[in-house]
The first five atom37 places (N, CA, C, CB, O) and aatype in JSON, in Angstrom:
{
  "aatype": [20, 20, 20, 20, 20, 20, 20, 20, 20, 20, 20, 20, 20, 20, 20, 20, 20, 20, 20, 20, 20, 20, 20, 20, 20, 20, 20, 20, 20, 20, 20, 20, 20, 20, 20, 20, 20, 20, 20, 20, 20, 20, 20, 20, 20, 20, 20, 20, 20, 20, 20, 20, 20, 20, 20, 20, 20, 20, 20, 20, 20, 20, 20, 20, 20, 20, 20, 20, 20, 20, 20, 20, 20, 20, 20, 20, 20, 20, 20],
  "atom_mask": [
    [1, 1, 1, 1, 1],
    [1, 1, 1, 1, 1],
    [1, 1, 1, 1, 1],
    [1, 1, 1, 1, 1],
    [1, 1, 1, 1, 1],
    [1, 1, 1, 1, 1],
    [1, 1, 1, 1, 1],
    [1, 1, 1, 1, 1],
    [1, 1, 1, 1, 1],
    [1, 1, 1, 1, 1],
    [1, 1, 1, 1, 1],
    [1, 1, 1, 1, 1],
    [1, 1, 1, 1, 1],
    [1, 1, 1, 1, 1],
    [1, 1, 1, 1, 1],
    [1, 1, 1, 1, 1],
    [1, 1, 1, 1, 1],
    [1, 1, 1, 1, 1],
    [1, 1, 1, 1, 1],
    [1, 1, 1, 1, 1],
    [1, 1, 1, 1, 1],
    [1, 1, 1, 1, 1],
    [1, 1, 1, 1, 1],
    [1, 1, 1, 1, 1],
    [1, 1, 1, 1, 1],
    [1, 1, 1, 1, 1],
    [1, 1, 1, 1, 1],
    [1, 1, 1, 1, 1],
    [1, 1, 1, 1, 1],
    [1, 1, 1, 1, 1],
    [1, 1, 1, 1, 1],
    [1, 1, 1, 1, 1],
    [1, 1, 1, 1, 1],
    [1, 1, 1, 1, 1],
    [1, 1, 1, 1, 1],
    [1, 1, 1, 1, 1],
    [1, 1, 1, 1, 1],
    [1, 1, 1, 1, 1],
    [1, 1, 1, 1, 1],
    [1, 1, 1, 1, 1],
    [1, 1, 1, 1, 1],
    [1, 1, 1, 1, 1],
    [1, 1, 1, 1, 1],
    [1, 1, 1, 1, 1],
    [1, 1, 1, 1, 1],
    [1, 1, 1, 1, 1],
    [1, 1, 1, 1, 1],
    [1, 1, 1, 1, 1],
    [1, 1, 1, 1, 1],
    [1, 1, 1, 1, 1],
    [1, 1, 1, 1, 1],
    [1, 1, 1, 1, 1],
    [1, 1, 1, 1, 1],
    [1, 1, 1, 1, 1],
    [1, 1, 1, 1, 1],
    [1, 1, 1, 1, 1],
    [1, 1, 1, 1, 1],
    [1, 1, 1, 1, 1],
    [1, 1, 1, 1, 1],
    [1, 1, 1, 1, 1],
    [1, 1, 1, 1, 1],
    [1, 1, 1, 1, 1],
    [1, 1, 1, 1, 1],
    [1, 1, 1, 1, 1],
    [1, 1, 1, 1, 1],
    [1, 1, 1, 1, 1],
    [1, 1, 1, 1, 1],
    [1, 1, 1, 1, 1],
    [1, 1, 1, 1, 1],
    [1, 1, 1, 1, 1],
    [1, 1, 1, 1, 1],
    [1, 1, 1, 1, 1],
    [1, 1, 1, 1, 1],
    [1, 1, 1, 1, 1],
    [1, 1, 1, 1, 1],
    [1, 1, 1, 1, 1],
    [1, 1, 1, 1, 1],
    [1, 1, 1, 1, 1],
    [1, 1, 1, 1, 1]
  ],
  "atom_positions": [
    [[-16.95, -4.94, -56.79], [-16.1, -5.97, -57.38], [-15.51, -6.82, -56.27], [-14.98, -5.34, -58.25], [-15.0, -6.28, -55.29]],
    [[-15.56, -8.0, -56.37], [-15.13, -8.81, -55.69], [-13.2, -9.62, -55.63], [-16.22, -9.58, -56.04], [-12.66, -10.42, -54.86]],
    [[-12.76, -8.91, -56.79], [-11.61, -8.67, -56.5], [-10.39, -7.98, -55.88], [-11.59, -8.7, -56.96], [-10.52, -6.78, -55.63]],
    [[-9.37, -8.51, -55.64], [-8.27, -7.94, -54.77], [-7.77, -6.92, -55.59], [-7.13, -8.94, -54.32], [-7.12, -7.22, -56.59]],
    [[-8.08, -5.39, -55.2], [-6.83, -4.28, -55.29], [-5.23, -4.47, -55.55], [-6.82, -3.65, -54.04], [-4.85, -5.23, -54.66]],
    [[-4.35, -4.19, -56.22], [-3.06, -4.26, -55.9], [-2.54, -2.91, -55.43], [-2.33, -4.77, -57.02], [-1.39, -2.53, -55.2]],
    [[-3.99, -2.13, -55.31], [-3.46, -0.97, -54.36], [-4.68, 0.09, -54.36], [-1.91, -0.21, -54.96], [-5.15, 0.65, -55.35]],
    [[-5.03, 0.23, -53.19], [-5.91, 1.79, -52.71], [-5.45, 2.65, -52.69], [-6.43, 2.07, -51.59], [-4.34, 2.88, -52.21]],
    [[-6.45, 3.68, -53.4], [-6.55, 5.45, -53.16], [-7.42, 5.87, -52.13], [-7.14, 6.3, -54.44], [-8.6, 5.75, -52.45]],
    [[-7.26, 6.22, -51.25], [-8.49, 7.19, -50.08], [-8.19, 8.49, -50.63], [-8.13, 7.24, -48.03], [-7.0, 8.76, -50.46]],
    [[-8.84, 9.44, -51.25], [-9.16, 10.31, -51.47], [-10.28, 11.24, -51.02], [-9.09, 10.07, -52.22], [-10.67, 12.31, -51.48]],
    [[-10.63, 10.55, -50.07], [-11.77, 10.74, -48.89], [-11.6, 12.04, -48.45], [-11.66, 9.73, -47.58], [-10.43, 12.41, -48.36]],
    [[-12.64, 12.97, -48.09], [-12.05, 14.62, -47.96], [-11.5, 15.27, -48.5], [-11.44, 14.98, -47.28], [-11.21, 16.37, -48.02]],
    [[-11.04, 14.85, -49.97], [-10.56, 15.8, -50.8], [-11.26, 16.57, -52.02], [-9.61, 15.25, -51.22], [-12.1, 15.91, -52.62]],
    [[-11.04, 17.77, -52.42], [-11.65, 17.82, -53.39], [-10.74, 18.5, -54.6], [-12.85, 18.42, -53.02], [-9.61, 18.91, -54.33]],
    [[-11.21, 18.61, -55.79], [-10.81, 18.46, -57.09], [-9.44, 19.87, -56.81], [-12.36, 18.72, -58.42], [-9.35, 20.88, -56.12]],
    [[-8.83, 19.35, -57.52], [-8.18, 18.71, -58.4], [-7.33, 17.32, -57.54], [-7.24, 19.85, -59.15], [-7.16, 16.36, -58.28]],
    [[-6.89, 17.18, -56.34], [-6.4, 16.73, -55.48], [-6.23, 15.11, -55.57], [-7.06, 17.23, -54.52], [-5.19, 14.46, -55.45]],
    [[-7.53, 14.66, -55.82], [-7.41, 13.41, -56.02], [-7.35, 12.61, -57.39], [-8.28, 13.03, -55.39], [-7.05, 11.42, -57.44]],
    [[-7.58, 13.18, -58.19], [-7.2, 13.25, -59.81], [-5.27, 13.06, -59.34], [-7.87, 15.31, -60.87], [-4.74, 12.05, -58.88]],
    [[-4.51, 14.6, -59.71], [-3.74, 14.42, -58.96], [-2.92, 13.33, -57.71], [-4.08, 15.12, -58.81], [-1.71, 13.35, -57.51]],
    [[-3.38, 12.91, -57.35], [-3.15, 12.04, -56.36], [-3.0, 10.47, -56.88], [-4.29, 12.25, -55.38], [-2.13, 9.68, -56.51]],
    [[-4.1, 10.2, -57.87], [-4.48, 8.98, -58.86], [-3.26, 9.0, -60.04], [-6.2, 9.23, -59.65], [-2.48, 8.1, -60.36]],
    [[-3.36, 10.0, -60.43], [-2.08, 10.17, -61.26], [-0.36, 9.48, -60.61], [-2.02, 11.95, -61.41], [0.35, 8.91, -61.44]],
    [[0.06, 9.6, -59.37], [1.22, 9.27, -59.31], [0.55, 7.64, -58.24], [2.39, 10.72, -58.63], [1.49, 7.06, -57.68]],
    [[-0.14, 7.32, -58.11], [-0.58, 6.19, -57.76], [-0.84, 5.18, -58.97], [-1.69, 6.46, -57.0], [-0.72, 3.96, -58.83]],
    [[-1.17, 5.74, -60.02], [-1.41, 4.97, -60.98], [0.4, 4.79, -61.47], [-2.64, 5.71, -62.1], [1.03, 3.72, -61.49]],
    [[0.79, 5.77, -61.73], [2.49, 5.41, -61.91], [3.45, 4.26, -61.24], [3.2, 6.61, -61.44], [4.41, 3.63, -61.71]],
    [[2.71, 4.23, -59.74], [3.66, 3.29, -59.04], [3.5, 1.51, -59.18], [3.5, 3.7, -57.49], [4.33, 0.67, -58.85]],
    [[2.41, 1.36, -59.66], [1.14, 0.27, -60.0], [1.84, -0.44, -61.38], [-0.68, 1.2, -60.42], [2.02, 0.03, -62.5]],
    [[2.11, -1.65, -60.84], [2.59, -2.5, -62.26], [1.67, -2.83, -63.78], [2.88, -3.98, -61.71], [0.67, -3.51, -63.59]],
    [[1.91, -2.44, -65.09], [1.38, -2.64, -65.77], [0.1, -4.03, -65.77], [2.32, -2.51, -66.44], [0.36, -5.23, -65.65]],
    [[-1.47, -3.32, -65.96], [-2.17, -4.07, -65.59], [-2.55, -4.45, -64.38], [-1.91, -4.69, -66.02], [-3.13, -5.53, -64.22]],
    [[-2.3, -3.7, -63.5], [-2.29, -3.86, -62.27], [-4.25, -3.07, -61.84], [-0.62, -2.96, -61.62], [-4.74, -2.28, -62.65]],
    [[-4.93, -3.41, -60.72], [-5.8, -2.82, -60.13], [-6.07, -1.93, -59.13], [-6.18, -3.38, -59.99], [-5.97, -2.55, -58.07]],
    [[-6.24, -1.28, -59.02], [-6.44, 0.18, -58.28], [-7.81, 0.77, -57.79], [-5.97, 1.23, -59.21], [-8.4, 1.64, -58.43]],
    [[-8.2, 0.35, -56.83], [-9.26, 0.91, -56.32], [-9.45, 2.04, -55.53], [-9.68, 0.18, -55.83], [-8.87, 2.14, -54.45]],
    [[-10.78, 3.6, -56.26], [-10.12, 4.77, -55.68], [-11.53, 4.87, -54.62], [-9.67, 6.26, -56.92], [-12.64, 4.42, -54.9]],
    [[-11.22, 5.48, -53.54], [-12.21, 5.89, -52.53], [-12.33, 7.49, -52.61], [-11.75, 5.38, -51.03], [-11.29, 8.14, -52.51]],
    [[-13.68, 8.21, -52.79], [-13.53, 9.69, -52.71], [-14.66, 10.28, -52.54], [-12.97, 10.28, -53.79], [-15.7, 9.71, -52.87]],
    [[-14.67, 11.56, -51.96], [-16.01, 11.87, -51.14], [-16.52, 13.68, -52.5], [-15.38, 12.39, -48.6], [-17.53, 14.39, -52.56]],
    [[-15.46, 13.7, -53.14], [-16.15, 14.57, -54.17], [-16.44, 14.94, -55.23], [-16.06, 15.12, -54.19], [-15.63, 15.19, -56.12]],
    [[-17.68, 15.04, -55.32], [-18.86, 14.68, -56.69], [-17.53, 14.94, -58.15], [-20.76, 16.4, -56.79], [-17.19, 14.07, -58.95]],
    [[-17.14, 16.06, -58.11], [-16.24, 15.81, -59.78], [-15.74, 14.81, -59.79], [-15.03, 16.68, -60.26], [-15.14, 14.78, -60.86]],
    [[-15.5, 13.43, -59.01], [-14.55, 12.62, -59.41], [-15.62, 11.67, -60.35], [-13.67, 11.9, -58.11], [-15.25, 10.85, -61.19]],
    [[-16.76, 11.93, -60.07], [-17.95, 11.16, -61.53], [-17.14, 11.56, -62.87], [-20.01, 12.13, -61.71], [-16.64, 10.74, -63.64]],
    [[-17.11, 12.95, -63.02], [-16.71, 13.42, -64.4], [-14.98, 13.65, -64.52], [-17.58, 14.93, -64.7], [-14.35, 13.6, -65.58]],
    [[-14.54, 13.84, -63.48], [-12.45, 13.76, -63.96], [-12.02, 12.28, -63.92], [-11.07, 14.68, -62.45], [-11.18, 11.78, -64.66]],
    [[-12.69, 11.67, -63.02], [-11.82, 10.09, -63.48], [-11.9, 9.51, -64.38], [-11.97, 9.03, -62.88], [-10.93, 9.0, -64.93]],
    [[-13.46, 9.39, -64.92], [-13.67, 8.89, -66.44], [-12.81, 9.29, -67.04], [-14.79, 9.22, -67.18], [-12.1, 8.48, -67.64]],
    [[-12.5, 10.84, -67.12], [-11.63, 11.51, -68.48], [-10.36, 11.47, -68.2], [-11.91, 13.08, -68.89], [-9.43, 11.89, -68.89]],
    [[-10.32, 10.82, -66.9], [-8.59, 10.55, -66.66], [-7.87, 9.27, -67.66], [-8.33, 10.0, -64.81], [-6.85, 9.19, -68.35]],
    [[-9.2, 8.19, -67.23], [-9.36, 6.98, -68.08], [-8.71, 7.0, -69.02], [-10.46, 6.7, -68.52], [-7.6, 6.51, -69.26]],
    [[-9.91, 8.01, -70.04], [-9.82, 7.44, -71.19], [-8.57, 8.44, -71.97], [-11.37, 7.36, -71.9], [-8.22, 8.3, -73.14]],
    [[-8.13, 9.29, -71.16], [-6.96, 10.34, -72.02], [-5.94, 9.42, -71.6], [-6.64, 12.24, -71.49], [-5.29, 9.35, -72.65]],
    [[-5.27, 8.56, -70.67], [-4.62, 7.7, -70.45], [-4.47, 6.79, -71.01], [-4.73, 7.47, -69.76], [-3.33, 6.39, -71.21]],
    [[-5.37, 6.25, -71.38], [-5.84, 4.95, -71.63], [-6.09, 3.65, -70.92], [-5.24, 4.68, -72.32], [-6.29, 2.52, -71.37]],
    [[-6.01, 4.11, -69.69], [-6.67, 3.13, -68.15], [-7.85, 2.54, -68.51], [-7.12, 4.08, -66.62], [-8.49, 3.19, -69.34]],
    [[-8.39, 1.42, -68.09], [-9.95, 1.02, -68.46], [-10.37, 1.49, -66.72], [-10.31, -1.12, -69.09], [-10.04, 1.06, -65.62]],
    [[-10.97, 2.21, -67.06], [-12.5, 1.9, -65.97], [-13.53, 0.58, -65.73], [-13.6, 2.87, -66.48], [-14.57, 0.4, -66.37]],
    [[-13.11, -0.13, -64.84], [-13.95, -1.51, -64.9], [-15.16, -1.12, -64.15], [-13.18, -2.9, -64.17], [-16.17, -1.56, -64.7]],
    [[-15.35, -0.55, -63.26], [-16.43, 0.12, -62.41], [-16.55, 1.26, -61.24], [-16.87, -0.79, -61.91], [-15.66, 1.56, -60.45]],
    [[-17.55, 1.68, -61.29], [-17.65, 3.42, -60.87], [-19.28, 2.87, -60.0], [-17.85, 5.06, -62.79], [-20.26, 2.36, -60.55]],
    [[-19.09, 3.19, -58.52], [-20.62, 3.47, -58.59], [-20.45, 4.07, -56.99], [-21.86, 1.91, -58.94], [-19.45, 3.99, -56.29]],
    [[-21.58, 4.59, -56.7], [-21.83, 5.98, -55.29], [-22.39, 5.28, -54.44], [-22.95, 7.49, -55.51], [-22.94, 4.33, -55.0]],
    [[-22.53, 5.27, -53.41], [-22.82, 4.96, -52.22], [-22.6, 6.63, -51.05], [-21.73, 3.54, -51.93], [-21.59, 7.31, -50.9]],
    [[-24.24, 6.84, -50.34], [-24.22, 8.07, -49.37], [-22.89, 8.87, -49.06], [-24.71, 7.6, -48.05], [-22.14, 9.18, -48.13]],
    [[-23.1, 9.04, -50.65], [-21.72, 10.74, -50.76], [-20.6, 9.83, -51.24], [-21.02, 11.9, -48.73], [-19.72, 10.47, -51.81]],
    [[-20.34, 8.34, -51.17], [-18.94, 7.9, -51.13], [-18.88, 7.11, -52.34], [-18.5, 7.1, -49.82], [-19.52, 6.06, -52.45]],
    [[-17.84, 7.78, -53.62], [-17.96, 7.22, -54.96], [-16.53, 6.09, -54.9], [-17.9, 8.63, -56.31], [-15.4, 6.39, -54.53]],
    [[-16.93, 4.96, -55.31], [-15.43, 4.0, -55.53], [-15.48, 3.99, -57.34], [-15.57, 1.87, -54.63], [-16.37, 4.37, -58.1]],
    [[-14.39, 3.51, -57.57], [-13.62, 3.23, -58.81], [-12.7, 2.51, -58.83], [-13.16, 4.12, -59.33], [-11.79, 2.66, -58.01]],
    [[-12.66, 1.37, -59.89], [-12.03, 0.3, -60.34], [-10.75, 0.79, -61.29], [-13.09, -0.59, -61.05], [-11.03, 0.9, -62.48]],
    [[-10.33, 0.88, -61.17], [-9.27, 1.02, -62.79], [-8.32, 0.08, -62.78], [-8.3, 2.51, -63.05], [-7.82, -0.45, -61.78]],
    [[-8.02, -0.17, -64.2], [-6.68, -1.43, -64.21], [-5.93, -0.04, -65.29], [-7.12, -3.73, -65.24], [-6.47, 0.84, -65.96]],
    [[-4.39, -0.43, -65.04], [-3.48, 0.28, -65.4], [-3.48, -0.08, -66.86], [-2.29, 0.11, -64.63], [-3.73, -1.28, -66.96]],
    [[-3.3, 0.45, -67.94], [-3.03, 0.31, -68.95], [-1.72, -1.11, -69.06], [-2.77, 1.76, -69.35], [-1.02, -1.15, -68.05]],
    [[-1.41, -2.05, -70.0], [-0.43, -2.77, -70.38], [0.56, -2.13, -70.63], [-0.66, -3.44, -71.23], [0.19, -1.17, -71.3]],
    [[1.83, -2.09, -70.44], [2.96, -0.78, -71.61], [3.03, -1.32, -72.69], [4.74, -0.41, -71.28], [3.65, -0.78, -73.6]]
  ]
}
């Protein structure tokens, strides 16, 4: 995506539950509607961020892998 973040996750070297966790109070600090781009080096974050998404109600705008290194888009829900 060629848009500006209003804030990064490096979650780089971590693994589960940690960066889930971690996304969770990052997504809290993030103004309604706001963008959040996450950086992370382990494979569950394919299957916990989606379901972080959608139990939240965050949209996932895009997810895709690059040699071991998965990014993710999310915009914060509106309140």
């Amino acid at each position: 995506m060629s848009q500006q973040p209003d804030a990064i996750l490096d979650a780089t070297g971590l693994n589960c539950p940690e960066p889930v966790m971690m996304l969770h109070n990052k997504v809290r600090d993030l103004p309604a509607g706001g963008l959040l781009k996450v950086i992370a080096t382990d494979p569950s974050t394919r299957r916990d961020i989606p379901k972080f998404c959608v139990f939240l109600g965050h949209e996932l705008l895009d997810q895709s892998e690059e040699a071991g290194t998965y990014l993710y888009w999310i915009r914060k829900k509106a309140d």
